[in-house]
KOLFINU-430923 format. One record per residue (C-alpha): x, y, z; residue in one letter. Coordinates in steps of 0.05 Angstrom, whole numbers, plus 5000, padded with zeros to 4 digits. Layout:
BEGIN
XYZa...
END
This chain:
BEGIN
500256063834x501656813816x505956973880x508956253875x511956403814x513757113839x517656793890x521356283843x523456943792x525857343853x530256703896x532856553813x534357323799x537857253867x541856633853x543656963781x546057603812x550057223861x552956703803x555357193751x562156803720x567857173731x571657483795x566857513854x567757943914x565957483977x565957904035x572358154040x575457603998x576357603918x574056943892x573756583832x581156793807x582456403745x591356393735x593056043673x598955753652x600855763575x602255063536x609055343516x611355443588x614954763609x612454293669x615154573732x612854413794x615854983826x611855533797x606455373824x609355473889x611856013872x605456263849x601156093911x607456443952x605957073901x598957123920x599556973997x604557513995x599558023955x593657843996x597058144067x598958754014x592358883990x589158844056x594459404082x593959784018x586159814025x585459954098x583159274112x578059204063x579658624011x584258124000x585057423955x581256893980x580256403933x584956223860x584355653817x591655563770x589655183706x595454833681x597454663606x593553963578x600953813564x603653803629x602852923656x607452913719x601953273774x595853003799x590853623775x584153603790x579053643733x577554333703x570854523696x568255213678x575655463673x578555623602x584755883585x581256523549x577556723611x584156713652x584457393695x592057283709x596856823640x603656573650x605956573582x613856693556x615757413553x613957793481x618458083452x615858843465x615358793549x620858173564x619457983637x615658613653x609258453682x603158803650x597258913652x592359003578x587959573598x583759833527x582560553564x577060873606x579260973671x574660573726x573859983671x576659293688x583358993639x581958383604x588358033646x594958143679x601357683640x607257533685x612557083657x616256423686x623756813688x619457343734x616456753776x621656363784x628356723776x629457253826x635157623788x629957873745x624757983789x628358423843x628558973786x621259043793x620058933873x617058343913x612957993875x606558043911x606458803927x608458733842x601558443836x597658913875x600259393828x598158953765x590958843813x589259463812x590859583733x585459033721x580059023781x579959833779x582260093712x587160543743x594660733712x601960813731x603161413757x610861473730x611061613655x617661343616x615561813559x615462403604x620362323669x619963013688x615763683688x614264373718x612264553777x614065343791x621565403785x622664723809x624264133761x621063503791x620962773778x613562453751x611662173812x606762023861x606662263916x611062963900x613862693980x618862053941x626262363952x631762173912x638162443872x637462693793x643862343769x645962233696x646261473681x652661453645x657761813687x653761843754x655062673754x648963103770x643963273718x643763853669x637864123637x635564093557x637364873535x630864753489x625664343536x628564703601x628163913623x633163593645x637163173590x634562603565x640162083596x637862413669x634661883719x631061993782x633561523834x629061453895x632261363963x632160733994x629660944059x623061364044x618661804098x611361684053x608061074037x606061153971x605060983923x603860353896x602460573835x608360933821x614360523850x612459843877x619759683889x620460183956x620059814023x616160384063x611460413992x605360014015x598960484004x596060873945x595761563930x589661913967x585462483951x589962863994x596362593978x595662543909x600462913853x595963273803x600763623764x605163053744x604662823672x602162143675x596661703645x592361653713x591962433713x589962473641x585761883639x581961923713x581562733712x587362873749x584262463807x588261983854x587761183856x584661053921x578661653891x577461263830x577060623871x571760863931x568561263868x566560523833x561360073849x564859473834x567759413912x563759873942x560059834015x565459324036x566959414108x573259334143x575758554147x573458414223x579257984234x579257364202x582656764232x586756804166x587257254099x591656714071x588256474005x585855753982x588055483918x585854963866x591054693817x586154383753x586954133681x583254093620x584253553578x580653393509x574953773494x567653473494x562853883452x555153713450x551654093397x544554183420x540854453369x532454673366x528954343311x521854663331x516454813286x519655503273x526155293246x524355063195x522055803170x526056083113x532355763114x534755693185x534654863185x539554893117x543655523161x543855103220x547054483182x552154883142x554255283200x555154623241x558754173188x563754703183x565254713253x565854003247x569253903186x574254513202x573954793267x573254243318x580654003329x583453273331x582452883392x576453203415x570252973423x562953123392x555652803403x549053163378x543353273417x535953533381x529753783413x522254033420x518353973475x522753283485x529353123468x533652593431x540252393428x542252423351x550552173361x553151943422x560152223441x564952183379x571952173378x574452593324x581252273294x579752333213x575852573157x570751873173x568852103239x567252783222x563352573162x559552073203x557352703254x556053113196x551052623164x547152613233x546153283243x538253333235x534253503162x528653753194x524054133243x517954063280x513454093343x514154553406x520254813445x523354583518x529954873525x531754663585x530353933551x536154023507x540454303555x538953633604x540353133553x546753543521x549253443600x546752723594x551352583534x556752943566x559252463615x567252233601x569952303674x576852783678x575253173610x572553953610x564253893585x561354413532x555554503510x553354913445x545555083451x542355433390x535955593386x530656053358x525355903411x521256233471x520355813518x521755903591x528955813628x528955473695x535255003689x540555473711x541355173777x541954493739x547654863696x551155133747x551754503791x554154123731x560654473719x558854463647x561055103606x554655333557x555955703501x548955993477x546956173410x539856573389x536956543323x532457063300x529257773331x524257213377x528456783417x528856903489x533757253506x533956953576x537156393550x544256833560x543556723624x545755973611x552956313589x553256803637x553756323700x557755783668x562756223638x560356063561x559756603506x552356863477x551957003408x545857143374x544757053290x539857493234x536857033189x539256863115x545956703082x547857403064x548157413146x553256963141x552257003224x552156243235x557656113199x561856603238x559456423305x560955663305x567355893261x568556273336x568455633373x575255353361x580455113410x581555633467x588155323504x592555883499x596055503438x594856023375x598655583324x591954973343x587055543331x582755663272x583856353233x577956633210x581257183150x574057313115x566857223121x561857663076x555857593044x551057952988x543757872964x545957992891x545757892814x550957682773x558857792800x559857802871x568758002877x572558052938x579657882963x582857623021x590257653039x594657093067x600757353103x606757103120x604856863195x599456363166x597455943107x596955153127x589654803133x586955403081x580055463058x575055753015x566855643036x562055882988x555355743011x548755912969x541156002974x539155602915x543955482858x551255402854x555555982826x560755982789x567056032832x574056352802x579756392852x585656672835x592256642880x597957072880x602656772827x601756132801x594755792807x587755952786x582055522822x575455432782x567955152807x570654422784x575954562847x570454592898x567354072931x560454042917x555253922983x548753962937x544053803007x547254343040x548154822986x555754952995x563554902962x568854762994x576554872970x581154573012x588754862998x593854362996x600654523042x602155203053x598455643013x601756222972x602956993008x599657522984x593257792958x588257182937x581857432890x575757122882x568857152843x562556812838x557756952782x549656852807x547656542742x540156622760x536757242730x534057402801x537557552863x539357052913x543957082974x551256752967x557156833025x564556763030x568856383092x575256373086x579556053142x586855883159x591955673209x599455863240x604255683183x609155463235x609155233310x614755743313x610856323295x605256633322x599756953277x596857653273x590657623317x584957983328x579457943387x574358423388x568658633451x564259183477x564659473540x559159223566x553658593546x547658943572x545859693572x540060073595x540760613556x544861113605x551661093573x554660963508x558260273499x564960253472x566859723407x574659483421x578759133376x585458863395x591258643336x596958353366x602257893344x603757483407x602958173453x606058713402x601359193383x600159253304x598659953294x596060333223x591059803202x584359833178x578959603219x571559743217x565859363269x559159163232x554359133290x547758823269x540958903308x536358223323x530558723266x536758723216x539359483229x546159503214x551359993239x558060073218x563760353257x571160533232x574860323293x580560873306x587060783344x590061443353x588661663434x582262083430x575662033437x573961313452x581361073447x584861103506x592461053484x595261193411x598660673376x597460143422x594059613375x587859693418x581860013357x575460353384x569460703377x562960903415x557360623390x550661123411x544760963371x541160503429x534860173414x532459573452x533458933416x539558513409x546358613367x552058143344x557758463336x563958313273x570458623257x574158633190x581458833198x585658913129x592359173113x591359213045x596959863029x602059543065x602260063124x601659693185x607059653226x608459393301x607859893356x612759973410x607160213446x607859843522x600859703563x600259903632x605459543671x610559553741x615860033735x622859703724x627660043782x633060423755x636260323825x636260723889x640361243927x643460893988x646861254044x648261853992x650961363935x647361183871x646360413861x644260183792x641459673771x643059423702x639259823652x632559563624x632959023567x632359453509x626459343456x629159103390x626259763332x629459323280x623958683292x617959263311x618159743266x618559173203x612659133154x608058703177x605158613108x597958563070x593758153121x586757923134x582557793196x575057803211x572857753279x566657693317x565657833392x560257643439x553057913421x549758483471x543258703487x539559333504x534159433534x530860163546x526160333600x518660203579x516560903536x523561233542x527061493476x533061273450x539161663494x541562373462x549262313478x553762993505x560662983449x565562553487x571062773531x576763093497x584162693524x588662983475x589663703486x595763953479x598864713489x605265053465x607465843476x609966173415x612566853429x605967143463x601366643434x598866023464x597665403413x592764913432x591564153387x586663753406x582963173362x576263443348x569563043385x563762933361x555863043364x553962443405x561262233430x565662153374x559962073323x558962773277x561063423293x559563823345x556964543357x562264973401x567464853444x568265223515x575965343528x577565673595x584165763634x587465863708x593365923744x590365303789x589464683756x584364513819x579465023791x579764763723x577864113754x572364303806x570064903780x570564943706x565765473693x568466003743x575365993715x577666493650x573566413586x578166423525x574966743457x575466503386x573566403329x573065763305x567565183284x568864483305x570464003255x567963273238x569262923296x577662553299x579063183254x585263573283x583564193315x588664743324x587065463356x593066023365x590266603418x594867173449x594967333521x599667943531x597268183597x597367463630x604867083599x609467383632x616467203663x614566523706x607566463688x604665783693x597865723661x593065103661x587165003613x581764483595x576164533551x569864213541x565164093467x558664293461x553363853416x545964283392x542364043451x546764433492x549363813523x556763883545x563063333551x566763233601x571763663625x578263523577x585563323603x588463853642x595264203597x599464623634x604565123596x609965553630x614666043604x620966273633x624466853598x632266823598x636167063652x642666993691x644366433730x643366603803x647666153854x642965793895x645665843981x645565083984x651065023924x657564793948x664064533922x662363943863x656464253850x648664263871x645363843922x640063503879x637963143944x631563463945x623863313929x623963873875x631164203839x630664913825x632765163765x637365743767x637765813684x632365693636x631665953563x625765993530x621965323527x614765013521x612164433573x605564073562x602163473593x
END
């Protein structure tokens, strides 16, 4: 019996290993390619030819690209449940929020550019590319970018590798020696330095000893080198990526300061993600399959465990409140809801409900179950939650919560059913095995602390509203928080000018009821005689009629008792407007499982329909499964865990890993009015600026500009809370919590000042960006490939200085005499030391040259009209004075 059930645990951990949702590699082929089509984009048969075309095209350029390696093999393309005029097949496990690739309408920071959203460290997947239907479908906008499928190879490798574009529009140009050279990749792309406006040959910046900032490097048409890919998609003989040998290190772009001034195709045979694949032995055809589906109404079964154990403490009056809310508030119009219960059996509480009014929901709330007894069979709830789940063409979810032990062996069952499980543990004792159940059907896993102060339940069925790609349908979750207290418990919440419809205040208690005060901006105060009184389930409810008022709300309940008991605030909204999409926030961690060798990362991402809102204030409450909480102020400013300043994308490490599991909520406020949108652009193809053809310049038409006017506007006081999906670790049996190195420093920065060299940097921390840490090492070269390979062998620069609290700014001023002279170019890194002695990371790599001034020499290729800027590199024959970094 004891190597039967050996055997079953190894063919399941097999199957699980082989089942994980998401993209799957499949031999050479990418699988499991989810393209998504947003509800505003209007019914048009043509696009998705035109994307099947896109990603025919891409697959022959990946294979070329990766030596023969990989290529697209299988896509599904979920279309809008608004479009009637196609025959789509049903959808199953694919959701609009688990889309790899959206088609949405352009934003109004990137227009038609396709993007990718990258959050930072380089070898980490994006969260998806966005193409628009003018770039699909109109191919005057698309030629400014390049065919469309070597266009998504570039955007592939953004999200499948975590690499970046190796031009920079913030920094065209740099250094190397005398010569003044585009950012590019590789250093072998020719072309012409011409001035956009008048088409004359460029001059250079008598303070930068750049050239000017209206100077453009045209490529020629006709190129020698094939890449790279990452650089300028748009060149015909461009069809490779840089290599280890061909690779520019010097030039100033994010893949050199994010990926250690390393090359594409060396980050991507450096991951494991695609390793060990061998070259494609010829298959009768690289040409991928596709699957055009649809999701129509949703169909939600709650299945909910009302063993002996829920009914400890309060989890049976949790469950209920957390559930009516989701079906009083969150669960949209036209759905469909049944409830399932179970112990060692299960029963079938409400068949399949539609939900069209306040009667149907208040018939499903008064059958969700009182109580709890007997044993546990998961698996029994999951089979009759798929038993109720049976209306033919419409997507299936389940919603399993439990707080149980008892074994898994249905994931077969939910894999074959095309169901979508979303899985919910309550309590430090439920298996945590019961993820597994999400992670093959595509669902989300959260797991819940006990009590109200928690307020966990609340926010994790809150989470489960309507994931379509339509914002203005979805459910706004502005505030959730929760105290064990005596007497006045205050807070406020802010309702900005982007939502305000369907508003509502949910006080729940552990005993008695509060008294409630609400005050809103101007004009109305909101007393307990307001709220709508659930005595069974111990909550209030105000429910805001219209729109409700902008601006800073207050509230306060008074705990009349004279001991403490728990009490918690919800507060939810929607869009005020189809025509205008809210402030949103999604939040993640890096990973959903650790062992313990690396720090995870928290992200938070605040975007208004794609623009970055930058300055905000946004802290990440992680909660262990013993009730350890951690609090992290999320940071957005480009060091330490944050890849890219000011790009709406908040994060922090999180390092104090102890086995157990965590849930994981953000709270973002703009309380002081300082947030502002970002024209920060993600990752993205390069538009063409045009070529050099035969000798002549052709433009194309300059790039849309961004509107500063609309971005740079207050976005005003706001409120969000958000929660993410819950993680676990799990450290090796006997093995200490991990002691983390300070993290790697990205920021450094150098300037000359007369004979002195002055470095910034943003300071790390102990254990990554937590503390402060001991010393920093700072060394120098005149080869940046020493730096990089050899960090230890190359100058050592004294000082005097203590590090300070880690995202501090650091500055250090040093002299040199014997070493800047008259053309020196010097490179330096530095690394951060904590009191074990552990070290980061090698930092960026700067580089600073200084050129004293001298007479202009005539260089022997000048002739009549002036230089020949026909070259890889131009010389410069006149520079004053001037500091370069990167």
């Amino acid at each position: 019996t004891t190597m039967a059930s050996k055997a079953v645990a190894v063919l399941l951990l097999v199957f699980l290993q082989g089942s994980a949702f998401g993209i799957k590699l499949t031999g050479n082929g990418y699988t499991d390619i989810l393209i998504a089509i947003n509800p505003k984009v209007p019914e048009d048969p043509v696009l998705i030819t035109q994307i099947e075309e896109m990603i025919k095209e891409a697959s022959r350029h990946l294979l070329n690209a990766t030596e023969k390696h990989l290529y697209f093999k299988e896509v599904a393309i979920l279309v809008p449940p608004n479009w009637n005029k196609g025959n789509y097949s049903r959808a199953e496990t694919e959701v609009y929020d688990k889309a790899n690739i959206i088609i949405d309408e352009p934003n109004k920071l990137h227009g038609d550019q396709p993007y990718t959203l990258q959050y930072g460290e380089c070898g980490s997947e994006g969260r998806y590319i966005h193409l628009t239907p003018d770039f699909m479908l109109n191919d005057d906008v698309s030629k400014y970018y390049g065919p469309r499928g070597k266009v998504f190879v570039h955007e592939w490798a953004h999200l499948r590798w975590g690499v970046f574009d190796e031009y920079n529009e913030e920094k065209p140009f740099y250094l190397s020696g005398s010569l003044i050279e585009a950012t590019r990749c590789t250093i072998k792309i020719t072309g012409k330095y011409i001035h956009k406006r008048d088409q004359k040959d460029c001059t250079t910046d008598p303070v930068t000893g750049l050239y000017t900032k209206d100077c453009v490097f045209y490529p020629d048409k006709q190129q020698t080198t094939s890449a790279s890919i990452m650089y300028n998609q748009g060149l015909n003989a461009v069809n490779e990526f840089c290599t280890k040998e061909t690779h520019n290190t010097e030039a100033p772009n994010i893949q050199n300061r994010l990926c250690g001034n390393r090359g594409v195709e060396e980050v991507i045979t450096s991951l494991s993600v695609d390793a060990g694949v061998a070259v494609v032995p010829t298959p009768p055809s690289i040409l991928p399959t596709f699957t055009v589906v649809q999701r129509w109404q949703r169909v939600v079964c709650l299945v909910l465990d009302v063993s002996g154990s829920m009914a400890a403490g309060s989890r049976m009056l949790n469950l209920r409140q957390a559930a009516t809310l989701f079906i009083q508030k969150i669960v949209e119009d036209q759905a469909y809801v049944g409830i399932v219960q179970f112990t060692n059996t299960a029963t079938i509480r409400e068949p399949l409900t539609l939900i069209d009014g306040k009667v149907s929901r208040d018939k499903l709330v008064g059958r969700l179950p009182p109580s709890a007894s007997g044993g546990t069979d998961i698996c029994a709830g999951v089979e009759k939650g798929l038993e109720v789940n049976t209306i033919p063409i419409i997507g299936d979810v389940i919603i399993l919560l439990t707080d149980g032990e008892s074994s898994i062996n249905c994931q077969i069952r939910v894999k074959d059913s095309g169901a979508i499980v979303h899985t919910i543990t309550l309590g430090p004792n439920a298996n945590i095995n019961v993820k597994d159940l999400s992670d093959i059907s595509g669902g989300k896993y959260h797991n819940a602390a006990d009590g109200v102060d928690s307020n966990d339940l609340v926010d994790i069925f809150a989470s489960h509203t309507i994931s379509d790609g339509s914002l203005t349908k979805q459910t706004i979750q502005l505030e959730s928080t929760g105290l064990n207290m005596i007497g006045w418990f205050n807070g406020s919440v802010s309702i900005d000018r982007t939502i305000g419809n369907n508003t509502s205040f949910l006080v729940i208690y552990e005993r008695s009821p509060p008294d409630i005060l609400v005050l809103s901006p101007f004009t109305r105060t909101y007393d307990t005689s307001h709220f709508k009184h659930d005595a069974p389930a111990k909550t209030l409810t105000l429910d805001i009629e219209g729109t409700a008022e902008t601006g800073k709300w207050k509230y306060s309940l008074l705990n009349k008792e004279s001991t403490a008991q728990s009490m918690s605030m919800t507060v939810t909204s929607h869009a005020v407007s189809e025509a205008i999409s809210p402030v949103m926030v999604k939040t993640h961690m890096s990973q959903l499982s650790s062992n313990g060798s690396k720090p995870m990362l928290v992200y938070a991402d605040v975007n208004q329909k794609g623009v970055p809102v930058i300055l905000a204030d946004v802290t990440a409450t992680l909660m262990s499964d013993r009730g350890v909480k951690y609090e992290l102020k999320l940071q957005d400013n480009g060091a330490g865990a944050d890849a890219f300043r000011h790009d709406g994308i908040y994060s922090s490490y999180f390092t104090e890993l102890t086995t157990g599991k965590y849930s994981l909520k953000v709270k973002v406020h703009n309380n002081d009015g300082t947030a502002r949108f970002s024209l920060r652009r993600h990752s993205g193809a390069l538009y063409i600026p045009g070529y050099v053809v035969d000798g002549q310049v052709v433009m194309n038409p300059p790039k849309p500009p961004v509107s500063e006017d609309d971005l740079q506007a207050d976005v005003g006081s706001f409120s969000r809370t958000a929660i993410g999906e819950s993680f676990s670790v799990s450290l090796p049996p006997g093995v200490p919590p991990p002691n983390f190195p300070p993290n790697k420093i990205t920021d450094l920065n150098a300037e000359i000042e007369g004979d002195k060299v002055m470095l910034t940097w943003t300071a790390p921390g102990e254990d990554m960006d937590q503390g402060t840490a001991m010393a920093y090492e700072i060394r120098f070269s005149e080869d940046s490939d020493l730096l990089r390979s050899n960090f230890s062998t190359a100058h050592l620069v004294t000082y005097n200085l203590s590090p300070k609290t880690a995202g501090s700014p650091e500055k250090l001023s040093f002299t040199l005499f014997s070493i800047i002279k008259n053309g020196t170019t010097l490179f330096f890194a530095a690394k951060a030391e904590d009191k074990s002695f552990l070290k980061s990371e090698t930092s960026n790599i700067i580089q600073v040259t200084k050129i004293v001034p001298k007479a202009p020499v005539p260089s022997p290729t000048d002739a009549p009209g002036g230089p020949d800027t026909s070259v890889e590199g131009s010389k410069l024959s006149y520079i004053p004075f001037f500091v370069f970094f990167k």
